[in-house]
N, C-alpha and C positions, 0 to 999 in steps of 0.2 A: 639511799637518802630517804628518807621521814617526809610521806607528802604534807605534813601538817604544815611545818616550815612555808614550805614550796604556794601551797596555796595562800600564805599568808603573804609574800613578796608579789603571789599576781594581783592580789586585790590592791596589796598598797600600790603598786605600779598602774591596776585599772583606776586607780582613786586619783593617780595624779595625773593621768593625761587626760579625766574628764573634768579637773580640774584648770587643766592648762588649756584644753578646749572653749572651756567659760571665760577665762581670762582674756583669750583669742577674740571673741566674738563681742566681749562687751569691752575691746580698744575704743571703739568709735562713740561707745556713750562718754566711758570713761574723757577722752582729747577734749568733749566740749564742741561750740560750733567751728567750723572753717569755713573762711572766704579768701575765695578769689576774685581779683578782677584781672578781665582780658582786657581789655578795652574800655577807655582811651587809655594808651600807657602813659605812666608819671612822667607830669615836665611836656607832655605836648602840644601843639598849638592847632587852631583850629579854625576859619574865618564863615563855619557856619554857626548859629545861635545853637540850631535841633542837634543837641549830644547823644551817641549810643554809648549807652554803657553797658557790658558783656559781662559775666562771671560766672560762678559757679559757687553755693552754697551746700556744706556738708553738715549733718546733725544738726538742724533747725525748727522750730515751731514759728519765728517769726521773723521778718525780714523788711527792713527797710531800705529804700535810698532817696537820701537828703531828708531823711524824716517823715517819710510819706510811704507807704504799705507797700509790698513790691510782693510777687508770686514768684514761683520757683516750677519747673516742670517737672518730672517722675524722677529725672534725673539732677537735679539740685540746680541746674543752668538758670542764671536768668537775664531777659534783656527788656531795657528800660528806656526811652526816648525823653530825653530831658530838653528842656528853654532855658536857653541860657543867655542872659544879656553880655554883653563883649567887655571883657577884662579878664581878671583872673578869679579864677573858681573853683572852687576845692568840693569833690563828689567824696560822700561817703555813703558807705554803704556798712550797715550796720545788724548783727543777727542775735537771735537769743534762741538757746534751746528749751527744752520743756522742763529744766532743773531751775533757769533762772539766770543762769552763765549767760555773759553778753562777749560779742568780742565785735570788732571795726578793722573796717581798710578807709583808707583813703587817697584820692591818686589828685593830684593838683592839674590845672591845664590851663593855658591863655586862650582868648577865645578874639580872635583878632577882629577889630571892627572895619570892617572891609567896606569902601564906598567906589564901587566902578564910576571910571570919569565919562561921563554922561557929553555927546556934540552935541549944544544948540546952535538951532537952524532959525 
């Protein structure tokens, strides 16, 4: 066989797996942000005001919840202590990354107004 050939089939073969390598690596610019929320899950109720709200942010430059600045640790996690007056209230949590892409979760929750019945003496 004719190494001319031969060497042409390894370069095109090295050209497409350093290709499909780049492609690999840049999935997670390419998706945009992802969020999760852990906590509180949708639909639950609750009879304290102080809400934790848990999650996890993927490809982000900014991050809020409820419209207000939130941090993220090395690993994308974040947790929030919110006031929340007793009814129903909707958390969002919402990201953008460094392109401009926005994306949102939001998890609904009742926040029950609880009054323990107090003996007077």
């Amino acid at each position: 066989m004719n190494p001319r050939p031969l060497s042409v089939v390894l370069l095109g073969a090295l050209a497409l797996i350093i290709a499909g390598y780049g492609l690999f690596e840049a999935r997670r610019i390419i998706e945009g942000p992802v969020v999760t929320i852990y906590m509180p899950v949708n639909g639950s109720a609750t009879s304290s005001t102080g809400v934790i709200i848990t999650g996890n942010a993927q490809n982000i430059s900014f991050l809020t919840i409820n419209d207000k600045p939130s941090f993220t640790d090395q690993k994308g996690n974040f947790t929030e202590t919110l006031s929340i007056p007793p009814g129903f209230a909707v958390l969002t949590v919402a990201a953008t990354d460094r392109f401009g892409r926005r994306t949102s979760k939001e998890v609904s929750i009742n926040v029950l107004n609880y009054c323990p019945l107090t003996k007077n003496v």
